[in-house]
FIKOLZA-1660 file (N, C-alpha, C; in steps of 0.1 Angstrom, whole numbers, plus 5000, padded with zeros to 4 digits):
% residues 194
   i   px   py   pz ch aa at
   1 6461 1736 0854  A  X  N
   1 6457 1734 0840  A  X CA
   1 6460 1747 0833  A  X  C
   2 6466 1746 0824  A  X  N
   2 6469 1760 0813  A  X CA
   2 6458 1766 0806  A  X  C
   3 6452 1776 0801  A  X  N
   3 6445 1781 0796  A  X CA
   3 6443 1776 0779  A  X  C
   4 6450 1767 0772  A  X  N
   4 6448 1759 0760  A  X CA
   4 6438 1748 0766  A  X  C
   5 6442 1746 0776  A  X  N
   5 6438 1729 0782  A  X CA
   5 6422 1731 0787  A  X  C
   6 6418 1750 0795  A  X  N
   6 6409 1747 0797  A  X CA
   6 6400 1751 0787  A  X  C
   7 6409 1756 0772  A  X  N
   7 6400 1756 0763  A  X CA
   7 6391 1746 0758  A  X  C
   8 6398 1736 0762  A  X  N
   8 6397 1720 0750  A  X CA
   8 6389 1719 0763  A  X  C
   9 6389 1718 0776  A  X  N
   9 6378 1718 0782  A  X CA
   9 6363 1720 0787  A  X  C
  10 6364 1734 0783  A  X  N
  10 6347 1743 0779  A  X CA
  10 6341 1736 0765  A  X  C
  11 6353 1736 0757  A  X  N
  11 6345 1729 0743  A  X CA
  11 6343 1718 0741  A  X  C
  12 6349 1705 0749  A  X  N
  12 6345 1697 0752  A  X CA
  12 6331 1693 0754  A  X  C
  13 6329 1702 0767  A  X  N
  13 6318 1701 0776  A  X CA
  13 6308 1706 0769  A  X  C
  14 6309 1718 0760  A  X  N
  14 6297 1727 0752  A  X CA
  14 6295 1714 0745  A  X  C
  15 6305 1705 0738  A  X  N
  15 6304 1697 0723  A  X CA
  15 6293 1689 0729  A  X  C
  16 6297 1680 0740  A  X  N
  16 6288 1670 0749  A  X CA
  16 6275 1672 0746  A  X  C
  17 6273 1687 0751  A  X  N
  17 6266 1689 0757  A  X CA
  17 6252 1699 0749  A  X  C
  18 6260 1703 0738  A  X  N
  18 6253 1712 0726  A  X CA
  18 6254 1704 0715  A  X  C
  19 6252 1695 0712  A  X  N
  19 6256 1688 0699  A  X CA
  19 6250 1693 0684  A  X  C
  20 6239 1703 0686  A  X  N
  20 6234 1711 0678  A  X CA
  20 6236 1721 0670  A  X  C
  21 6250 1728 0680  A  X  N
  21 6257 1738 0671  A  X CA
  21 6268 1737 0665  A  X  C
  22 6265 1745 0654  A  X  N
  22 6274 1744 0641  A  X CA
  22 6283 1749 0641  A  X  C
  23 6286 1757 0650  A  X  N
  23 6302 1770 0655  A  X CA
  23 6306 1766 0667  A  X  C
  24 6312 1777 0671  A  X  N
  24 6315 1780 0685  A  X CA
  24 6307 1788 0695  A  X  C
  25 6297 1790 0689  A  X  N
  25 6285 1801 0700  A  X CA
  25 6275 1787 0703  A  X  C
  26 6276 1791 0716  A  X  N
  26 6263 1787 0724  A  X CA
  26 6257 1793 0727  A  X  C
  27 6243 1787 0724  A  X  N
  27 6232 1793 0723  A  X CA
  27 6220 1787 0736  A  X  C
  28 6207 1796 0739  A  X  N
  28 6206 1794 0749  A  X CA
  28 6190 1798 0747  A  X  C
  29 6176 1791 0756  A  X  N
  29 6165 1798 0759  A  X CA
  29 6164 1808 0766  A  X  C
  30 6172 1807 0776  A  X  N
  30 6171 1820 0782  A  X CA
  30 6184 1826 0782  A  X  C
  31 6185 1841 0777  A  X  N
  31 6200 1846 0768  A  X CA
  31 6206 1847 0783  A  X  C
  32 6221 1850 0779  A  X  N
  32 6231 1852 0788  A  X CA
  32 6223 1866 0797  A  X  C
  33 6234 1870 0806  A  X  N
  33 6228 1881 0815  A  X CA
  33 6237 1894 0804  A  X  C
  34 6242 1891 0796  A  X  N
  34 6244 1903 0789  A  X CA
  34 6233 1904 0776  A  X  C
  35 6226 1896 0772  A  X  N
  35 6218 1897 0763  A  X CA
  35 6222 1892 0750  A  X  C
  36 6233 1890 0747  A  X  N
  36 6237 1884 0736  A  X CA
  36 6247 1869 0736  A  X  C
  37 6251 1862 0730  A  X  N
  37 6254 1846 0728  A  X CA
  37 6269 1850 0732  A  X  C
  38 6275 1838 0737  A  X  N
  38 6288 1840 0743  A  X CA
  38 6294 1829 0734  A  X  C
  39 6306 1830 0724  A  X  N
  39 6315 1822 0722  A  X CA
  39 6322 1817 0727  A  X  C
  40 6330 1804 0723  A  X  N
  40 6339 1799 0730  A  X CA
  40 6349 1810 0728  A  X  C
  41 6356 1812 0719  A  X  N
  41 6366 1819 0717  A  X CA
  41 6362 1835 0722  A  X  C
  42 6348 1841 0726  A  X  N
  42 6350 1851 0735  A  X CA
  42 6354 1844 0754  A  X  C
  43 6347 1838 0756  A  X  N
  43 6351 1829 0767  A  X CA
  43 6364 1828 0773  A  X  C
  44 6372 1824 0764  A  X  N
  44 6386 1820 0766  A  X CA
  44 6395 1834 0767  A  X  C
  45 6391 1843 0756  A  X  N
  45 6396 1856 0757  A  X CA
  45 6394 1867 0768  A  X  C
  46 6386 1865 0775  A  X  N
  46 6380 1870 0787  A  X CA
  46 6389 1865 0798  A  X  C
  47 6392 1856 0800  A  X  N
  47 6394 1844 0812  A  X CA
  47 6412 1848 0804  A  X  C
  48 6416 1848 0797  A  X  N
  48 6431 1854 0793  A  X CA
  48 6434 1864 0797  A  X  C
  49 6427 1874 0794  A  X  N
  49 6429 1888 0794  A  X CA
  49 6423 1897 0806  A  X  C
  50 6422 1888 0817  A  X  N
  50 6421 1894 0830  A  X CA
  50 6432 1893 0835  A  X  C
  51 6435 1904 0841  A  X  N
  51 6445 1913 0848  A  X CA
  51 6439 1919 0860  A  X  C
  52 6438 1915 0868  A  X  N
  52 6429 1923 0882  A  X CA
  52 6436 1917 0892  A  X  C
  53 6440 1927 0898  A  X  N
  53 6446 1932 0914  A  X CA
  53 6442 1915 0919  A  X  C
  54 6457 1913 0928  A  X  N
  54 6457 1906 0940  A  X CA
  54 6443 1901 0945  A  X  C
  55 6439 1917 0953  A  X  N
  55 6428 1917 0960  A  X CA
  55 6415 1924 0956  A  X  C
  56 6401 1919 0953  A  X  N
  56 6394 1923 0948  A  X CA
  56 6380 1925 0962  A  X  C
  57 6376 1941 0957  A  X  N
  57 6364 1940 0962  A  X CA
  57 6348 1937 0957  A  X  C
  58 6338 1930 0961  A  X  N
  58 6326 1926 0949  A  X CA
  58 6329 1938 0944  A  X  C
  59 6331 1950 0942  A  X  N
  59 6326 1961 0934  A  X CA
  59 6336 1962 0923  A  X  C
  60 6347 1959 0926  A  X  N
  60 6358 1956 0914  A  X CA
  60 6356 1946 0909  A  X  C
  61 6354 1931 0912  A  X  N
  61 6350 1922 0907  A  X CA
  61 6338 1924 0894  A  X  C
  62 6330 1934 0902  A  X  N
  62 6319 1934 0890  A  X CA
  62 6324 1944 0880  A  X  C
  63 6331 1954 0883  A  X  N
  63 6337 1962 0872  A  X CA
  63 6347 1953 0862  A  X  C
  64 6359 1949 0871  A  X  N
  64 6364 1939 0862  A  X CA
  64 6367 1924 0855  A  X  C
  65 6361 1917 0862  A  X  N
  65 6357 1903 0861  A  X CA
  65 6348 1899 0846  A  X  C
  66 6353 1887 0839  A  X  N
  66 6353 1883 0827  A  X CA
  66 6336 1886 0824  A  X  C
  67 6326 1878 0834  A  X  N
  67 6318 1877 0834  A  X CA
  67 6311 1883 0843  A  X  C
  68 6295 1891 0837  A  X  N
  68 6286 1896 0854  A  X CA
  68 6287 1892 0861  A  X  C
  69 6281 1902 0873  A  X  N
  69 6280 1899 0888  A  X CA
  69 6267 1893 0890  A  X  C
  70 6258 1896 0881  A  X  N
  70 6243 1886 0884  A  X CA
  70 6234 1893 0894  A  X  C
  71 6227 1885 0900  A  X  N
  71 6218 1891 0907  A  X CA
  71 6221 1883 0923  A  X  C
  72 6218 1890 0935  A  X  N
  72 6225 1880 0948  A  X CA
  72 6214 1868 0948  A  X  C
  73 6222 1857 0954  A  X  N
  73 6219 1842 0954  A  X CA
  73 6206 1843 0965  A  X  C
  74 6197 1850 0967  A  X  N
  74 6189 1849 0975  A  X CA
  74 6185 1836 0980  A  X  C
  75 6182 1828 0967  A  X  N
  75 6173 1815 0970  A  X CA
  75 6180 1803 0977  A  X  C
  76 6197 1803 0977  A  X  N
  76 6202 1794 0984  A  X CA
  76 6208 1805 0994  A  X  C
  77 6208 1814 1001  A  X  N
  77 6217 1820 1007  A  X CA
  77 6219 1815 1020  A  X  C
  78 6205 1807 1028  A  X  N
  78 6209 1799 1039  A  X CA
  78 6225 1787 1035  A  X  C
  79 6223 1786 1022  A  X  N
  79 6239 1775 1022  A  X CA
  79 6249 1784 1022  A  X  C
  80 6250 1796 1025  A  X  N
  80 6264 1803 1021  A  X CA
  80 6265 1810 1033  A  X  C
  81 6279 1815 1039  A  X  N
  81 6287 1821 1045  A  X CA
  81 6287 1836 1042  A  X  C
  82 6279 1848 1036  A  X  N
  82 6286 1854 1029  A  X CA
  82 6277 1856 1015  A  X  C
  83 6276 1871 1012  A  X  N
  83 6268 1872 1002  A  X CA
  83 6274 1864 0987  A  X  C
  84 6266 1856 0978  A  X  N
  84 6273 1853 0962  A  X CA
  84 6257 1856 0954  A  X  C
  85 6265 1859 0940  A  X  N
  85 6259 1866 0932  A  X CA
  85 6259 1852 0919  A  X  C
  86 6249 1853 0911  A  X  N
  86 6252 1849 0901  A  X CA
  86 6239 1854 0886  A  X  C
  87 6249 1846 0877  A  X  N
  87 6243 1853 0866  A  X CA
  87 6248 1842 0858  A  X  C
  88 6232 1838 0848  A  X  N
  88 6237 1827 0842  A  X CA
  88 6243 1832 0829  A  X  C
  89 6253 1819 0819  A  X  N
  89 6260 1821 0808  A  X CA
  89 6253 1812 0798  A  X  C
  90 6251 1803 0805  A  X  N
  90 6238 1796 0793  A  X CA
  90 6232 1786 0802  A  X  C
  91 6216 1783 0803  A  X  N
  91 6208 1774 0806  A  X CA
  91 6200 1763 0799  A  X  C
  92 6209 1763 0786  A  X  N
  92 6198 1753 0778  A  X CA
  92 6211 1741 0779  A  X  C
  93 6206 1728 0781  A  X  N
  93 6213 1714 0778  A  X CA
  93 6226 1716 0789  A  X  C
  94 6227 1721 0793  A  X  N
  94 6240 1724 0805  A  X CA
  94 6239 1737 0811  A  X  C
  95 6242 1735 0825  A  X  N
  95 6234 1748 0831  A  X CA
  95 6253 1751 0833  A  X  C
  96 6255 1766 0829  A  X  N
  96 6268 1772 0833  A  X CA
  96 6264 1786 0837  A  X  C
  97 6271 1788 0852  A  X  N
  97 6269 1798 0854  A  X CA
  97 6284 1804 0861  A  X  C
  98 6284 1819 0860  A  X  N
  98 6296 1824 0869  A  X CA
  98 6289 1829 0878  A  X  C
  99 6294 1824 0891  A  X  N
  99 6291 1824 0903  A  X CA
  99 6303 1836 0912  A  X  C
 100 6299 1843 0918  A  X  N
 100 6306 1854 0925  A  X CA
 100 6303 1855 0938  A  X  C
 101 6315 1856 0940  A  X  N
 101 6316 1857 0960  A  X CA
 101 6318 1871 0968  A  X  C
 102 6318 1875 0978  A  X  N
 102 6325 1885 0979  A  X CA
 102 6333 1877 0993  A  X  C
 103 6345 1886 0990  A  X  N
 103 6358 1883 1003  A  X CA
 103 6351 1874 1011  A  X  C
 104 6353 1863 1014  A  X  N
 104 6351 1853 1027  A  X CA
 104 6341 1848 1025  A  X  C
 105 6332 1850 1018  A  X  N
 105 6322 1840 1015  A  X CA
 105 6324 1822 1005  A  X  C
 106 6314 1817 1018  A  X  N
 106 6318 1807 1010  A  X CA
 106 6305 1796 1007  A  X  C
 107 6301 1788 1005  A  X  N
 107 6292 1781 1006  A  X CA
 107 6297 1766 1019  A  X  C
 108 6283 1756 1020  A  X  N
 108 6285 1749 1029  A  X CA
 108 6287 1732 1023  A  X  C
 109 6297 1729 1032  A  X  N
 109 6297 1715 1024  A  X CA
 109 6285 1706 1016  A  X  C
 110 6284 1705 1004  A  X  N
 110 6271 1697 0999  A  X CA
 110 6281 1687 0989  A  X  C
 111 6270 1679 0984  A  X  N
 111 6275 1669 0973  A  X CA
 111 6264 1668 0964  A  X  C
 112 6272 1671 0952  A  X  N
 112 6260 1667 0937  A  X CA
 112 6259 1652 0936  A  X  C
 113 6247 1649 0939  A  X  N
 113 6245 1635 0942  A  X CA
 113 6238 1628 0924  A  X  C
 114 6244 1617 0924  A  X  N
 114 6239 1615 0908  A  X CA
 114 6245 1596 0909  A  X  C
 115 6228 1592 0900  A  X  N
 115 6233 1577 0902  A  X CA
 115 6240 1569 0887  A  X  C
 116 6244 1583 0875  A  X  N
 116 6251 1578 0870  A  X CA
 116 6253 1591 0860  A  X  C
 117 6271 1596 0862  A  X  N
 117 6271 1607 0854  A  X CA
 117 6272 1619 0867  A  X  C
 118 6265 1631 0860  A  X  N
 118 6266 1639 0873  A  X CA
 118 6281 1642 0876  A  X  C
 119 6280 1654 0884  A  X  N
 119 6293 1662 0892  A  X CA
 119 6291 1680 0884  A  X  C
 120 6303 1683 0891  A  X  N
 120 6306 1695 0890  A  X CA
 120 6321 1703 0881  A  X  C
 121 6320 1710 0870  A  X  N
 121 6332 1713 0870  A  X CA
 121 6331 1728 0873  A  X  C
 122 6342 1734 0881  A  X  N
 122 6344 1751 0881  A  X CA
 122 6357 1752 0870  A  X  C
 123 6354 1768 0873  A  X  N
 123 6363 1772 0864  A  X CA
 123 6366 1787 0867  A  X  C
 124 6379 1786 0875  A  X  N
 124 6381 1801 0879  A  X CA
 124 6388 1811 0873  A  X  C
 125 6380 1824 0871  A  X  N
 125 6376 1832 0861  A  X CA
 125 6385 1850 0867  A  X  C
 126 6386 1846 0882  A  X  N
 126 6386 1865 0888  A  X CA
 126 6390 1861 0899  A  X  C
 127 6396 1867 0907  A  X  N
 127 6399 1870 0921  A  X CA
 127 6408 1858 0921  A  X  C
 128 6403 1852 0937  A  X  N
 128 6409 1841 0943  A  X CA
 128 6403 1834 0954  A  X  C
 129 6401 1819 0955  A  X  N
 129 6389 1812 0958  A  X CA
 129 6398 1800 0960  A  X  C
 130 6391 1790 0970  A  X  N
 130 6393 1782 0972  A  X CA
 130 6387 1770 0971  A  X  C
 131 6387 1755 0973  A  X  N
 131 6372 1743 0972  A  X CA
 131 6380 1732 0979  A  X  C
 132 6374 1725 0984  A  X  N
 132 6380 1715 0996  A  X CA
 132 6371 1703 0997  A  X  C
 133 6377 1692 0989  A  X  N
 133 6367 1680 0993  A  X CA
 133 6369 1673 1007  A  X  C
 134 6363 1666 1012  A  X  N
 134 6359 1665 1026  A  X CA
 134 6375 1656 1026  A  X  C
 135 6375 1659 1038  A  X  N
 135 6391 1648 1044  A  X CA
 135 6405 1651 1035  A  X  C
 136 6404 1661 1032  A  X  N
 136 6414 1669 1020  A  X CA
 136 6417 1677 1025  A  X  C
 137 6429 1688 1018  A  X  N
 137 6437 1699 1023  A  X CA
 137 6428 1708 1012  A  X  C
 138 6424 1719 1017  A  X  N
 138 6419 1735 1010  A  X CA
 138 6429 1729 0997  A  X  C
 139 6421 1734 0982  A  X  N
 139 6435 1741 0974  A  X CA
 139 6427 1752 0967  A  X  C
 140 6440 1763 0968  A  X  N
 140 6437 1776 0961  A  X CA
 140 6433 1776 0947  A  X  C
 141 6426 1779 0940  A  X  N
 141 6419 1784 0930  A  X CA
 141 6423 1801 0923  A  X  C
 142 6432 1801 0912  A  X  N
 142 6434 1815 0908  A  X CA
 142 6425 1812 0893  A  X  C
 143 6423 1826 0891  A  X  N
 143 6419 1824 0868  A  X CA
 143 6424 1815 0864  A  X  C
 144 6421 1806 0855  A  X  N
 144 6421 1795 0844  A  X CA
 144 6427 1784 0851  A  X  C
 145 6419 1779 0867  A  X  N
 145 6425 1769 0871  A  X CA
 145 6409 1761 0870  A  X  C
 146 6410 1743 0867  A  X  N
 146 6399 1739 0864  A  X CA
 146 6399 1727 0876  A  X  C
 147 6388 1726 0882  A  X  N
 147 6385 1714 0892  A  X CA
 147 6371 1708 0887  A  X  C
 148 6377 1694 0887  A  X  N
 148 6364 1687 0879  A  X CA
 148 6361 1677 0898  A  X  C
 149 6353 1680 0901  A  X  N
 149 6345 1675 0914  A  X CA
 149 6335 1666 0905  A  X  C
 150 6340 1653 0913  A  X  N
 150 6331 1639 0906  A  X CA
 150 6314 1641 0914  A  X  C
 151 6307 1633 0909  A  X  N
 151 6290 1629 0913  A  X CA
 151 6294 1625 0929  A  X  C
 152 6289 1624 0941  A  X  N
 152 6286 1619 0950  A  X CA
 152 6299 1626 0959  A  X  C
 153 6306 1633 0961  A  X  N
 153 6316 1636 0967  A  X CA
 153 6313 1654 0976  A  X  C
 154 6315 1647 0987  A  X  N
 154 6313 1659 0998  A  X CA
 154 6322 1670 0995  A  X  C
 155 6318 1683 0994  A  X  N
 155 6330 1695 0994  A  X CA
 155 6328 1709 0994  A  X  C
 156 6329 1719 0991  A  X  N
 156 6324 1731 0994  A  X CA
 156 6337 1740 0984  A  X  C
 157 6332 1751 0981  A  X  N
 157 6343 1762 0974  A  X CA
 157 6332 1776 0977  A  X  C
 158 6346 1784 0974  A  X  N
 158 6343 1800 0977  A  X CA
 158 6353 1810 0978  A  X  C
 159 6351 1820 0981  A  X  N
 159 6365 1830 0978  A  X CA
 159 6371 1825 0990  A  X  C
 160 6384 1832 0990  A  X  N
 160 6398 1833 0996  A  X CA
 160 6393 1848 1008  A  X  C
 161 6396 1847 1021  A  X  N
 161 6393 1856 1033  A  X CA
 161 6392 1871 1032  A  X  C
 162 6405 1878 1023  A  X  N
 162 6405 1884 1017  A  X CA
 162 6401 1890 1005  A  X  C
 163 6398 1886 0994  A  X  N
 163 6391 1888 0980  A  X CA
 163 6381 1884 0976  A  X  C
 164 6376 1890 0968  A  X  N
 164 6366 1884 0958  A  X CA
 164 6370 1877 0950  A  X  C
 165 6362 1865 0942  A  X  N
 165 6366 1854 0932  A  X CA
 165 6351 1850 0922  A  X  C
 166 6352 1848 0913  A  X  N
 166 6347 1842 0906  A  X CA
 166 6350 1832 0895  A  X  C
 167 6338 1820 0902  A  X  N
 167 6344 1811 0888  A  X CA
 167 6327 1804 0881  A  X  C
 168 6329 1795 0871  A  X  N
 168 6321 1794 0862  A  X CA
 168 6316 1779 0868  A  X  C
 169 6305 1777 0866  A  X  N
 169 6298 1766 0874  A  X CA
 169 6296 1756 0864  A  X  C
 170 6296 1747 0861  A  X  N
 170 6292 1734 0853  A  X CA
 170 6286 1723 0858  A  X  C
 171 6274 1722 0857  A  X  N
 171 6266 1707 0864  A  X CA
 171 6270 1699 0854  A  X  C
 172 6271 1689 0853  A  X  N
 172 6278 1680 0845  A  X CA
 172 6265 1670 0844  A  X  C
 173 6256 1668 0834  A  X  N
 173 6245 1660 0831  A  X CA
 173 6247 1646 0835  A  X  C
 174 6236 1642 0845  A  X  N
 174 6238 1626 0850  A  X CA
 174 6219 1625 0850  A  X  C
 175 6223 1612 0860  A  X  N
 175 6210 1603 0858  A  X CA
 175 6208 1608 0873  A  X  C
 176 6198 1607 0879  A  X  N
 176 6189 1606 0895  A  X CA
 176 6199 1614 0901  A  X  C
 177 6199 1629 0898  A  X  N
 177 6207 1640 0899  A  X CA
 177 6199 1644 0911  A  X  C
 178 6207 1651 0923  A  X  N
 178 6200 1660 0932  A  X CA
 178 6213 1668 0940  A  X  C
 179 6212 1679 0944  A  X  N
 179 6220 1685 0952  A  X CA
 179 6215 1683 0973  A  X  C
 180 6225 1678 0976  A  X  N
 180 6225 1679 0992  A  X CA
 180 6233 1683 1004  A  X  C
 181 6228 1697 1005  A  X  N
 181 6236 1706 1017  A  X CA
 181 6236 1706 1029  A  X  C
 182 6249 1705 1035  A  X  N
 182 6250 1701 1049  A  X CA
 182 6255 1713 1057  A  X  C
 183 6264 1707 1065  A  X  N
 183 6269 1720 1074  A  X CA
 183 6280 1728 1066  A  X  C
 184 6279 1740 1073  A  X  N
 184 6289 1747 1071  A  X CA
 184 6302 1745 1073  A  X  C
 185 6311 1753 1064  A  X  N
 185 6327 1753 1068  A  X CA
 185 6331 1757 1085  A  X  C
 186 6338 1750 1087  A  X  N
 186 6343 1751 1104  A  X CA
 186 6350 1768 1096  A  X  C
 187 6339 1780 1106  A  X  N
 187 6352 1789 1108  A  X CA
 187 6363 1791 1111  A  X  C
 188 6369 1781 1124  A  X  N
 188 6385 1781 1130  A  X CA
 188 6393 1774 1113  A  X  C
 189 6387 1767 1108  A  X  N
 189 6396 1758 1097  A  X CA
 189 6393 1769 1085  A  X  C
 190 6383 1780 1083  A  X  N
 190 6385 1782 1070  A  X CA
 190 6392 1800 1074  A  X  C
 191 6390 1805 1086  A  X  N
 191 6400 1812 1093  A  X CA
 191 6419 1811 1086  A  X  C
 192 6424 1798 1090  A  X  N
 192 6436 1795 1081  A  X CA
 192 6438 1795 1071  A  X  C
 193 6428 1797 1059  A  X  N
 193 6432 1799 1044  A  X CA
 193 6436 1812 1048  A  X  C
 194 6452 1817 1036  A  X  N
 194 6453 1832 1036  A  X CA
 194 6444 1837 1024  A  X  C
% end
């Protein structure tokens, strides 16, 4: 997906999902991790105007990456492979966050379970990362690529063996919503991503 396309896609999803605002700024109860309102049109400019190395280390990622590094994922870190960081971008009416990996980390197969509505969209923002729905081939994940993961479907994502990655997290509002985490990625199968 081209970076026009995943514009019409964030604003989409803000429009859904913010129907309240009269601009392009989403607004939020609890402010971004930079302290101030993020636009669409800063959003998009960010996620354009990244230029970062092949290979990223978290410490470059957090120097150059669109969006913070956040605080480490303490509270799920039994589901991960591998330290991830996050830092939210807005939590009111749609939870969006940029989620950050460091090299090889990945999270463990789960499914956003939802009985109507519901799923996931990412949105990769830095590095290089991958997501894999169950009985599927890996696909790589570079900046301004968008994967819309439906309600009920098994799968997992995370950086690439080598680099750091970050991308932008979208719960997608449904009905009898729950998250359910299972096992981990086979390391001989995620060993094979380059």
């Amino acid at each position: 997906m081209n970076l026009n396309a995943l514009g019409l896609v964030l604003a989409g999803l803000l429009f859904l999902a913010v129907p309240a605002c009269a601009d392009d700024k989403t607004t939020s109860a609890t402010p971004p991790a930079t302290g101030k309102e993020t636009s669409m049109n800063e959003i998009m400019e960010k996620v354009r105007n990244f230029k970062g190395p092949e290979k990223l280390t978290i410490a470059e990622l957090n120097e150059k990456a669109p969006f913070p590094l956040g605080e480490e994922n303490t509270a799920y870190a039994r589901y991960f492979v591998g330290k991830s960081y996050l830092a939210p971008v807005s939590t009111s009416q749609v939870s969006l966050y940029a989620v950050n990996f460091e090299p090889g980390c990945r999270n463990n197969w789960h499914i956003h379970k939802a009985e109507k509505g519901g799923g996931q969209v990412l949105i990769a923002t830095a590095g290089r990362g991958y997501y894999q729905i169950w009985g599927q081939a890996a696909v790589e994940m570079r900046p301004g690529d968008v994967v819309h993961i439906p309600a009920n479907v098994k799968h997992w994502h995370g950086a690439a063996p080598d680099t750091a990655f970050q991308h932008l997290a979208i719960e997608v509002p449904g009905e009898g919503t729950s998250n359910v985490w299972e096992e981990a990625v086979d390391p001989a199968e995620y060993a094979k991503l380059k």
